[in-house]
C-alpha positions in Angstrom: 351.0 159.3 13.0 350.2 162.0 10.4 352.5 165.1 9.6 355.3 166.7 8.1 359.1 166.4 8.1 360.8 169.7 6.8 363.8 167.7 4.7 366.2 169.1 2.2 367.9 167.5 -0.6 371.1 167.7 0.9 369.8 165.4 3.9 369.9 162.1 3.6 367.2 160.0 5.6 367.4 156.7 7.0 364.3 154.3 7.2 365.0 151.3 9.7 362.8 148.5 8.8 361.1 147.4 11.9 362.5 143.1 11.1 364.6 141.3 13.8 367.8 141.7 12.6 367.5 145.9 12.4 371.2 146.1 10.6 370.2 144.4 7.8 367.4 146.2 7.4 368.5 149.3 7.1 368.5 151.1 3.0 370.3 154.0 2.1 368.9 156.5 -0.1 370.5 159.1 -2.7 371.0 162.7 -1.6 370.7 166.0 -3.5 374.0 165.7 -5.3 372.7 162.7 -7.2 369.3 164.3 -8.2 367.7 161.1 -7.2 364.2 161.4 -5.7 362.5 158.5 -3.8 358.9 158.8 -4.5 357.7 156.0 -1.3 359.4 153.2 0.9 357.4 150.1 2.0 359.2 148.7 4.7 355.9 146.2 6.3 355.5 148.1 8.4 352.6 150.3 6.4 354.2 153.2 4.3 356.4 156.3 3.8 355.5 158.5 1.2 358.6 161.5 0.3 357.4 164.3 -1.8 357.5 167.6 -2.6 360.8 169.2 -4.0 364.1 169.4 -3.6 364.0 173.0 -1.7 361.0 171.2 0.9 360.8 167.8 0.6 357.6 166.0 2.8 357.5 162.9 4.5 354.4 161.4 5.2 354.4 158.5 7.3 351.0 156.2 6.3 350.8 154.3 9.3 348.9 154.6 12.8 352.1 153.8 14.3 355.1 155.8 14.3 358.3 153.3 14.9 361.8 154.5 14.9 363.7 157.7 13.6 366.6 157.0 11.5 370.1 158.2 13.5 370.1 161.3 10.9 368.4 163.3 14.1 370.7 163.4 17.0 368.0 165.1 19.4 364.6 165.9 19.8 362.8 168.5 22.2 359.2 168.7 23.2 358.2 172.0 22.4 354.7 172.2 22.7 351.5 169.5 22.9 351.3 167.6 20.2 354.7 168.6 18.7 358.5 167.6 18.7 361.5 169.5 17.2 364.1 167.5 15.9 367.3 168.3 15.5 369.7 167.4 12.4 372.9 165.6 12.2 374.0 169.2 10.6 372.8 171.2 13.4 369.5 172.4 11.9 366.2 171.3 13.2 362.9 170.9 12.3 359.4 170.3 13.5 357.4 167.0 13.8 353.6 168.1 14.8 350.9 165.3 15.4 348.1 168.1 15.7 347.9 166.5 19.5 345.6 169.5 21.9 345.1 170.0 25.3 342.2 168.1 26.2 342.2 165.7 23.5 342.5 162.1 24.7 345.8 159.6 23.5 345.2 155.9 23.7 348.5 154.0 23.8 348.5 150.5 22.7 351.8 149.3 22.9 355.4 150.8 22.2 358.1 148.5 21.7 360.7 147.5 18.6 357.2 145.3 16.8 354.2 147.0 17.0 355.1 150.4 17.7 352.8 152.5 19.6 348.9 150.7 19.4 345.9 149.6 21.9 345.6 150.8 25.3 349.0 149.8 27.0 352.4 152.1 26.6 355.2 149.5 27.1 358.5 150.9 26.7 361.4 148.5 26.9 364.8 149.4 27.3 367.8 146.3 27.8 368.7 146.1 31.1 366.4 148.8 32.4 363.1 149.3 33.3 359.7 148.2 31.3 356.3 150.1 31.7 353.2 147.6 31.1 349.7 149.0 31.2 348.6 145.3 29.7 346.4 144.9 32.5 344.7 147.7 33.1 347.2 149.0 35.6 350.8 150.4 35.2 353.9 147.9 36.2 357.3 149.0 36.1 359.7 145.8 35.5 363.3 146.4 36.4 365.7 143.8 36.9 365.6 144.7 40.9 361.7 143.6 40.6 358.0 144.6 40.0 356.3 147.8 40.8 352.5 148.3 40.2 350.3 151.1 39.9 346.2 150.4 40.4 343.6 152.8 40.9 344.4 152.5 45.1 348.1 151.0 45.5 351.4 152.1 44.8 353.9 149.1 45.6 357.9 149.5 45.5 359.9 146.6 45.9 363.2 146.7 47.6 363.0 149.8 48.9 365.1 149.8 52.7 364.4 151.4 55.7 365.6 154.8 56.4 366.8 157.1 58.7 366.6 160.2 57.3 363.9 163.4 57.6 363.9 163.5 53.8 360.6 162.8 52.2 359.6 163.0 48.8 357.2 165.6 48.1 354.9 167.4 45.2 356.4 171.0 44.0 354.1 171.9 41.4 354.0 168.8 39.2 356.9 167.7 40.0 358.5 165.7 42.4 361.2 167.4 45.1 362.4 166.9 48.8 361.9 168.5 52.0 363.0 167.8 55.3 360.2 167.2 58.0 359.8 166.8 61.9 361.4 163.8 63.2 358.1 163.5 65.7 356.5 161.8 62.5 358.6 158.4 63.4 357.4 158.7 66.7 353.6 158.6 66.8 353.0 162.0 68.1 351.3 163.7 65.3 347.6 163.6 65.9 344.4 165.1 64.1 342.8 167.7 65.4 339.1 168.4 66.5 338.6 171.4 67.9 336.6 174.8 66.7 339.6 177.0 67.1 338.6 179.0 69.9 341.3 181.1 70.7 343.3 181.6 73.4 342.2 177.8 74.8 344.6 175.2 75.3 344.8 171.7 73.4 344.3 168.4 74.8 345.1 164.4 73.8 342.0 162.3 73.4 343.5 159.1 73.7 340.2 157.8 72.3 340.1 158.7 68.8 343.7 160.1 69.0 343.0 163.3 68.4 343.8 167.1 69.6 340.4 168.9 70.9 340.0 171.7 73.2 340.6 172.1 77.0 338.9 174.1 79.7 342.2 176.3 80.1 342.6 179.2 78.3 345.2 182.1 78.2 345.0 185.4 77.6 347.9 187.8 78.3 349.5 186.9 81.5 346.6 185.2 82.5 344.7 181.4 82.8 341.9 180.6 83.3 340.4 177.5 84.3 336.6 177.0 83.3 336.2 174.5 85.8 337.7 172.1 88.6 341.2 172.3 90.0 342.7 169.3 91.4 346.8 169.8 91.8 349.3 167.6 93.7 351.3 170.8 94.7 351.0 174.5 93.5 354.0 176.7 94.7 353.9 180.4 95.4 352.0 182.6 97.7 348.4 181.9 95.6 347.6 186.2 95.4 347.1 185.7 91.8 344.6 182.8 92.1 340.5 183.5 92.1 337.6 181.2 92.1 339.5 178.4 94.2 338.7 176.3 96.6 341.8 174.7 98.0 342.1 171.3 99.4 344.9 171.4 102.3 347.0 168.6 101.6 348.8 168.0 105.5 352.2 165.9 106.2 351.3 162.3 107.2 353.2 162.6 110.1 351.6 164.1 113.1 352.8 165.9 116.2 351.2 164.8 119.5 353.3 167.2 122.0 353.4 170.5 120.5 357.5 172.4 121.6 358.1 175.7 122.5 360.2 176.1 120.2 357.8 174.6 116.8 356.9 176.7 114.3 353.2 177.8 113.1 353.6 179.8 109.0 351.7 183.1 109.1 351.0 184.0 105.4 351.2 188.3 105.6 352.7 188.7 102.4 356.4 188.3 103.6 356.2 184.6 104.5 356.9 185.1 108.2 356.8 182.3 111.1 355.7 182.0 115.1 357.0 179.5 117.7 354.3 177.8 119.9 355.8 179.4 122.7 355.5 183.1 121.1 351.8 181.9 120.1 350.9 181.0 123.7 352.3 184.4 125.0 351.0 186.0 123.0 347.4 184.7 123.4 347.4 185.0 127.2 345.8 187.7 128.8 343.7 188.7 131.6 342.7 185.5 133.2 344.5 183.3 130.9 347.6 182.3 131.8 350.5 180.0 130.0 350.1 176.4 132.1 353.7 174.8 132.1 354.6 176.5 128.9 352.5 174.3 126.9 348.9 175.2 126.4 346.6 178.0 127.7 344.4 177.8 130.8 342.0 180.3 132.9 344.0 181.5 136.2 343.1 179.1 139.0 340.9 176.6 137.2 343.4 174.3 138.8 342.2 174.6 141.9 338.8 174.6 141.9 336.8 172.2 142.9 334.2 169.9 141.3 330.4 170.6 141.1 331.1 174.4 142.6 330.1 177.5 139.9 333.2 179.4 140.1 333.5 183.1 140.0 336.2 185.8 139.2 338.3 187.4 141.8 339.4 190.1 139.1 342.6 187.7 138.4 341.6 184.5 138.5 338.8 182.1 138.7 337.7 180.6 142.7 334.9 178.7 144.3 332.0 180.4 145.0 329.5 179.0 147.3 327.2 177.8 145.1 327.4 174.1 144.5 325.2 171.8 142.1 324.4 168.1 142.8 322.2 166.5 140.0 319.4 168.9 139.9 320.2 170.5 143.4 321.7 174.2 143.5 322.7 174.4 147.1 323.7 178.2 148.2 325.7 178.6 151.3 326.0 181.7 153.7 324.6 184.8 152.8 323.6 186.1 149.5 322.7 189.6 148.2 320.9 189.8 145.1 320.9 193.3 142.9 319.2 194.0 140.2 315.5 191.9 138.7 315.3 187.9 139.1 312.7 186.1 137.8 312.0 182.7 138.9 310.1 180.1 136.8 308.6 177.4 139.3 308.2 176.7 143.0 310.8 178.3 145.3 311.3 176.8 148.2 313.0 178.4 151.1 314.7 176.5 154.4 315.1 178.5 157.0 314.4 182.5 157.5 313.4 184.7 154.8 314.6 188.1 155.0 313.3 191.2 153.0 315.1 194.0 153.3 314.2 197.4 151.7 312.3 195.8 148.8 308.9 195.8 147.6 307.5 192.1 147.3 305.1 192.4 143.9 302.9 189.1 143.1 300.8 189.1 139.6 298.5 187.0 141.2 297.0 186.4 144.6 299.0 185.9 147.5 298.6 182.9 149.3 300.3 181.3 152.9 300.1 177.9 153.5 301.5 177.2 157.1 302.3 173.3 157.5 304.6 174.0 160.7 303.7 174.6 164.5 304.1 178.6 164.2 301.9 181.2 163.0 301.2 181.0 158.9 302.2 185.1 159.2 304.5 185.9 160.9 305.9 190.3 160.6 307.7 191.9 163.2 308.5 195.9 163.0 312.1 197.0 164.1 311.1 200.4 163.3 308.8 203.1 164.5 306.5 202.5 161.3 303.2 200.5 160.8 303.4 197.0 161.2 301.1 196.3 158.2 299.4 198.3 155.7 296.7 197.0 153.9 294.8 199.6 150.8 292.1 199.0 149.0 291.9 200.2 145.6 289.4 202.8 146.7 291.7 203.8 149.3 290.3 202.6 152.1 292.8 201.8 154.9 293.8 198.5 157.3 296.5 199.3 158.9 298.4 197.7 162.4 300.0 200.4 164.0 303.7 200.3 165.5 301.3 200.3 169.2 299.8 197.9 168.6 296.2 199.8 167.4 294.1 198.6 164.6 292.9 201.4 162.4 289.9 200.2 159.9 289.2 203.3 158.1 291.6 205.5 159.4 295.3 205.6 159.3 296.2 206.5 161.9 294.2 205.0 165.0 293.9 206.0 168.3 292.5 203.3 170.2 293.1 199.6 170.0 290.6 199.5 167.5 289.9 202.9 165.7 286.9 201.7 162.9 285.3 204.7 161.1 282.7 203.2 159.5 279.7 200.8 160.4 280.3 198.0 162.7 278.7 194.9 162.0 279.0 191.8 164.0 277.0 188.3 163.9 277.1 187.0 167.1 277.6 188.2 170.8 279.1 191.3 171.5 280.9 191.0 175.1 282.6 194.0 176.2 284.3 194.3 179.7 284.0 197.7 180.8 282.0 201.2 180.1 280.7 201.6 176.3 279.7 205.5 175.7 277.5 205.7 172.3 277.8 209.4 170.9 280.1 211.8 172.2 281.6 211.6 175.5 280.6 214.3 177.9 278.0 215.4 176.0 274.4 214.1 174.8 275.5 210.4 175.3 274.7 206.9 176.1 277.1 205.2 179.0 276.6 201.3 179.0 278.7 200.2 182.3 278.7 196.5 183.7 275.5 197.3 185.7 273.5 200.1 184.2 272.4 201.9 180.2 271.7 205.3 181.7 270.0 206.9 178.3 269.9 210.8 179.0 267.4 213.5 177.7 264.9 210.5 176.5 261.3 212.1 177.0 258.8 209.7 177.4 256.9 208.0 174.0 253.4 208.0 173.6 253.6 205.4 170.6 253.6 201.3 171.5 254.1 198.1 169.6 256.5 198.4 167.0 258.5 201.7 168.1 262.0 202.5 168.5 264.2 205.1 170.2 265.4 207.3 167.5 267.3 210.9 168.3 265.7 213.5 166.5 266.9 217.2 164.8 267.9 218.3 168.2 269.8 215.5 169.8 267.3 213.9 172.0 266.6 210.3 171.8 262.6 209.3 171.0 260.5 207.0 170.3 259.0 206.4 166.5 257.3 204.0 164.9 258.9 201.3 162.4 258.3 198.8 159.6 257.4 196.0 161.9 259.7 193.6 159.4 262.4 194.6 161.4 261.6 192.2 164.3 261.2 189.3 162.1 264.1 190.2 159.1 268.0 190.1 160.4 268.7 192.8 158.1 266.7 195.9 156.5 268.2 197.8 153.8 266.6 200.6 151.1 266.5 200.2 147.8 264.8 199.6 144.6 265.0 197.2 141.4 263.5 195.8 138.1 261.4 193.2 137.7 262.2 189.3 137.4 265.4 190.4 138.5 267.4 189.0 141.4 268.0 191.6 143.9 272.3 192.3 145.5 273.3 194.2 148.4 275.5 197.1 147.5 277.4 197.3 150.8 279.0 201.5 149.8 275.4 202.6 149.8 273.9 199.7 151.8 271.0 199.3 149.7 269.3 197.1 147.5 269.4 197.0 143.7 269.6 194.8 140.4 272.2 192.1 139.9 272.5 190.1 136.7 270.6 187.2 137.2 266.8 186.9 135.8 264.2 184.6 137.3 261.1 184.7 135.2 259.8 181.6 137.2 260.4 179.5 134.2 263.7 181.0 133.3 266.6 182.1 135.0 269.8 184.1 132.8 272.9 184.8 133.5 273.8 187.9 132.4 277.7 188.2 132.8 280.5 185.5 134.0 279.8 182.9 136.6 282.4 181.0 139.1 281.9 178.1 141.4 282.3 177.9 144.8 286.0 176.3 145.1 285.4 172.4 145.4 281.9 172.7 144.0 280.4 171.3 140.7 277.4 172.0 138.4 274.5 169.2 138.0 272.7 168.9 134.9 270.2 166.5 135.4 268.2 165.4 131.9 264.4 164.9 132.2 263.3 162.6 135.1 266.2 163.6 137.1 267.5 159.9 137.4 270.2 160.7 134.8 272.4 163.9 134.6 275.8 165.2 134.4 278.3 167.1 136.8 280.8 169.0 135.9 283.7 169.8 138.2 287.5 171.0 138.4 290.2 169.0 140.4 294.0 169.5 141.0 297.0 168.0 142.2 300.5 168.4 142.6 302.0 165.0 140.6 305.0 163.9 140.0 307.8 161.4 138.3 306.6 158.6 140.4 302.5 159.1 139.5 300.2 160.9 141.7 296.4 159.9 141.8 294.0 162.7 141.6 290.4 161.7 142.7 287.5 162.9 140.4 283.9 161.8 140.8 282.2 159.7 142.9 282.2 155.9 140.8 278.4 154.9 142.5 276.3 155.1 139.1 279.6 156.8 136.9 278.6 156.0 133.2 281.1 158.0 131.2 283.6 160.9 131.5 285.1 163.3 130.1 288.8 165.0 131.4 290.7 167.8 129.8 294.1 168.0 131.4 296.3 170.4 131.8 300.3 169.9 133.5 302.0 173.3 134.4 305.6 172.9 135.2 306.9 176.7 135.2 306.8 178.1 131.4 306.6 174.0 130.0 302.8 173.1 129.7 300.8 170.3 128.2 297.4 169.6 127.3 295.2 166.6 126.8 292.1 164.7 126.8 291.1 161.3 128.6 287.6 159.4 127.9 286.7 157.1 130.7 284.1 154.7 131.0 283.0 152.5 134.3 281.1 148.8 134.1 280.5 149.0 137.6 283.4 146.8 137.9 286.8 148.2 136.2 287.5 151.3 134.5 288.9 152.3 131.5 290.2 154.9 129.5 291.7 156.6 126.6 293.9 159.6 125.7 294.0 162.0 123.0 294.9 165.1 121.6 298.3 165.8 123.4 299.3 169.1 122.5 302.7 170.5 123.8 304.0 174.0 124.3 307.3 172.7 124.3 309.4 170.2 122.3 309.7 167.8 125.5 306.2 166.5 126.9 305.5 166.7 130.3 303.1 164.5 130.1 304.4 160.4 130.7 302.0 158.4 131.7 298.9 158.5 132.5 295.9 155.7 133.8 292.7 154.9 135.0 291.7 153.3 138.4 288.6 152.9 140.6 290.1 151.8 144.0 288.4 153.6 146.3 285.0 155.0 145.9 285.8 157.6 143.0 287.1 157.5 139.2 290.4 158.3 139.6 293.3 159.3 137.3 297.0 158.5 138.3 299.2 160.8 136.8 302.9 160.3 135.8 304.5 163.8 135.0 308.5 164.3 133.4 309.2 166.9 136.4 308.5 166.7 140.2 305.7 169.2 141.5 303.9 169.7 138.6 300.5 171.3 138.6 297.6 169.2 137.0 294.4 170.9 135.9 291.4 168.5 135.4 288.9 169.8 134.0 285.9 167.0 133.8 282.1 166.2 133.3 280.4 162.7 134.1 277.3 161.2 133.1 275.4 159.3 135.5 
């Protein structure tokens, strides 16, 4: 250690020598009185040199190792880095500065009573106290209660017991203070936290990696919000500030399975209020609904009516009407008045009379009366003074049966039993049983009675072979010559035509003029639509005339049980070809069948079903050659269906 020690003369110093028994050791020196001056002291343990004079005396200490300070000092006080300021037995002090800096490294060896401060360890022993060894690298504290040691990662301190108390031991600047803390740090409930501080969201345990992170909730003002899924055992309150939720009712385990009068139903208005059953009923019931023995609701006279009958309202209650339904029969008993449009889609079958009264009967399509009884297929009878029947044509000409009895063709109102105003012609015999005037009667006239044609004013004709009488400008009945192809043709009408063309009888003019058909001798066309006589088919025969092909439409009536429809004739059938169609009011179904005959069985195949509807009508359908035609036995979802056959063999 190199420096100075401010001494007087009038101080005496003390220099213990550093040997085992320290007492001994110890020299006293002269003080100022005696002018004695002590020029160096070597004590083995190096040297101290005392100079200077007797006003400032030095001390200089020629050792690496500073040892003990004589008891002249009584205290010393650190008073900056690197220097000490001693105090003097006479209350004076001085200075003892080792020129130590801030920054400037110390390397202790060893401080004891021996070897005084040296190497890299401090060791400071005290009797009966603590020692401080830094020996091994680390820094161990001996006291008699044991060992504490201090390493680059451990701290240990022996004999320390467990405590109670929320007084810790912390850092206040560089020094060491206590504070009291949370008693939750005994108890495991401080965690780390790993959120990103959003604010206003609410933090959650994630028992994981026991940490704190975020939750979906968040609150702002008076307000939560959930950013996802709600799941609660109970929420209390009336729910008018909840949004967003979709509430699971959670119901009582128990269940009622005979509701009371008197139990009660909650009715959330927004002042918590309550029904009975029995107000609930009451107050449910109205026109036709009526309380059935005070526990449940029921139309007025459904009691009583009776099974399979359509019921209908009296204007207080529900009764039996006569319409009755038995599988897929509607029966309708008594009389019935229908107002207003009905449309029926089907067959409608009738049992017993039908009676029109005061409406028009309208068909779309042709009318058609199919008698299968012993009476008349048309039967009309007139109560009235009106026409029987009244038949127009869309040009307006007339058939009408008049309330006499008369017939009026042409005329509508007829005066005789037949009134025709028109041509008459008939093909066949014309017997008539009584007088026949031709022309006027009473005037120029012909009078045919059961014996005699008396044919006035007829002068006599000067022309012979083919001549006829003819009545000329004035009135008279003569003779003239013809076209002799009247004798030998049944019917001679004028007219005129076009060339190749086939000629037609317009019967408004009665002449003769073009159709649409074209016969060039090698050709004939068609020129607009053709039909086929009902029950009649088209032949097609190929070159040679042995082979060809007919083409022909059939129909039936089938039904659930199958229906056979013959088609053609099986002597010489090849192949075939069938487009079907089944009609069973607005449900229709399409298909096709190819059939082939070996002259011994036939067979079949169907294809291309197509359905109007979602439900086929089409079953079942097969091939069979019983009799002496191909025929097709048909198995339809619905009685009375119409079937359409369409077909063409090859022969």
């Amino acid at each position: 250690m190199n420096g100075q020690i401010d001494m007087t003369a009038d101080k005496i110093v003390n220099v213990a020598d550093p040997t085992a028994d320290q007492d001994a050791a110890t020299k006293s020196y002269v003080d100022s009185l005696s002018n004695g001056l002590v020029d160096s002291v070597t004590a083995g343990n190096d040297s101290i040199t005392i100079g200077g004079t007797d006003e400032d005396p030095t001390v200089a200490v020629n050792s690496t190792c500073l040892t003990v300070l004589s008891s002249a000092f009584d205290t010393a006080t650190c008073t900056a880095q690197g220097a000490t300021t001693f105090t003097r037995l006479n209350g004076s002090t001085a200075t003892l500065d080792i020129g130590l800096c801030i920054g400037d490294n110390v390397t202790f060896n060893k401080v004891d009573g021996t070897a005084g401060v040296c190497g890299n360890n401090i060791r400071i022993g005290v009797t009966g106290a603590n020692e401080i060894d830094t020996s091994s690298g680390d820094l161990t504290i001996d006291s008699a209660g044991g060992t504490t040691t201090l390493d680059d990662t451990t701290i240990a301190i022996p004999n320390v017991g467990a405590g109670t108390d929320n007084t810790v031991v912390i850092k206040s600047g560089n020094n060491l203070a206590t504070d009291e803390i949370d008693p939750k740090v005994w108890e495991i409930k401080l965690v780390d936290y790993n959120g990103t501080s959003q604010i206003g969201y609410l933090p959650k345990y994630i028992d994981t990696t026991g940490t704190i992170d975020e939750s979906i909730i968040s609150e702002s003002g008076t307000n939560i919000t959930i950013n996802g899924g709600l799941t609660a055992v109970a929420l209390s309150g009336d729910g008018s500030c909840l949004s967003n939720v979709t509430a699971t009712a959670i119901f009582p385990t128990t269940a009622v399975t005979n509701i009371a009068s008197g139990n009660k139903f909650f009715i959330n208005d927004g002042a918590n209020k309550h029904v009975t059953y029995a107000n609930l009923l009451t107050d449910l019931a109205g026109t036709g609904i009526v309380v059935e023995s005070s526990d449940s609701l029921a139309l007025a006279g459904a009691a009583s009516l009776d099974p399979n009958t359509v019921p209908y309202w009296t204007g207080s209650a529900l009764d039996d009407s006569i319409i009755t339904r038995s599988a897929s029969k509607i029966t309708i008993g008594g009389d019935h008045l229908v107002t207003g449009s009905s449309t029926i889609y089907g067959n409608l079958s009738v049992t017993g009379d039908f009676t029109c009264v005061d409406t028009t009967v309208s068909t779309t399509s042709a009318l058609s009366v199919t008698n299968t009884g012993t009476g008349p297929a048309l039967f009309v009878k007139q109560g009235g003074s009106q026409p029987i029947a009244h038949f127009i044509d869309s040009n307006g000409d007339d058939i009408i049966f008049a309330d006499n009895g008369a017939l009026g063709i042409g005329i509508a109102s007829p005066t005789e039993k037949l009134d025709v105003v028109g041509n008459i012609k008939a093909s066949g015999s014309l017997t008539i049983a009584g007088n026949t005037t031709l022309g006027n009667a009473g005037g120029d006239s012909v009078t045919i009675n059961s014996a005699t044609i008396t044919i006035p004013n007829v002068a006599a004709g000067t022309q012979s072979g083919d001549t006829v009488l003819v009545k000329d400008s004035n009135n008279c009945v003569k003779l003239d010559s013809v076209d002799p192809k009247i004798f030998t043709s049944t019917t001679l009408v004028d007219g005129s035509g076009t060339g190749n063309r086939v000629a037609k009888y317009t019967a408004t003019g009665d002449t003769i003029g073009d159709s649409n058909i074209t016969d060039t001798g090698s050709l004939i066309t068609l020129d607009s639509d053709v039909t086929i006589g009902s029950g009649d088919s088209i032949k097609l025969p190929a070159a040679g005339g042995s082979i060809y092909a007919l083409e022909k439409t059939f129909t039936a009536s089938v039904g659930t049980g199958g229906t056979t429809v013959a088609t053609f004739a099986k002597s010489g059938f090849d192949a075939g070809k069938y487009i079907v169609t089944l009609i069973k009011g607005v449900n229709k179904t399409v298909f096709e069948i190819l059939v082939t005959y070996n002259d011994t069985a036939a067979f079949g195949t169907v294809y291309g079903i197509v359905d109007a509807q979602a439900t086929s009508q089409l079953t079942n359908v097969d091939v069979t050659n019983t009799g002496s035609t191909i025929d097709l036995v048909i198995t339809s979802a619905s009685a009375t269906t119409t079937a359409i056959v369409h077909g063409k063999a090859f022969y």
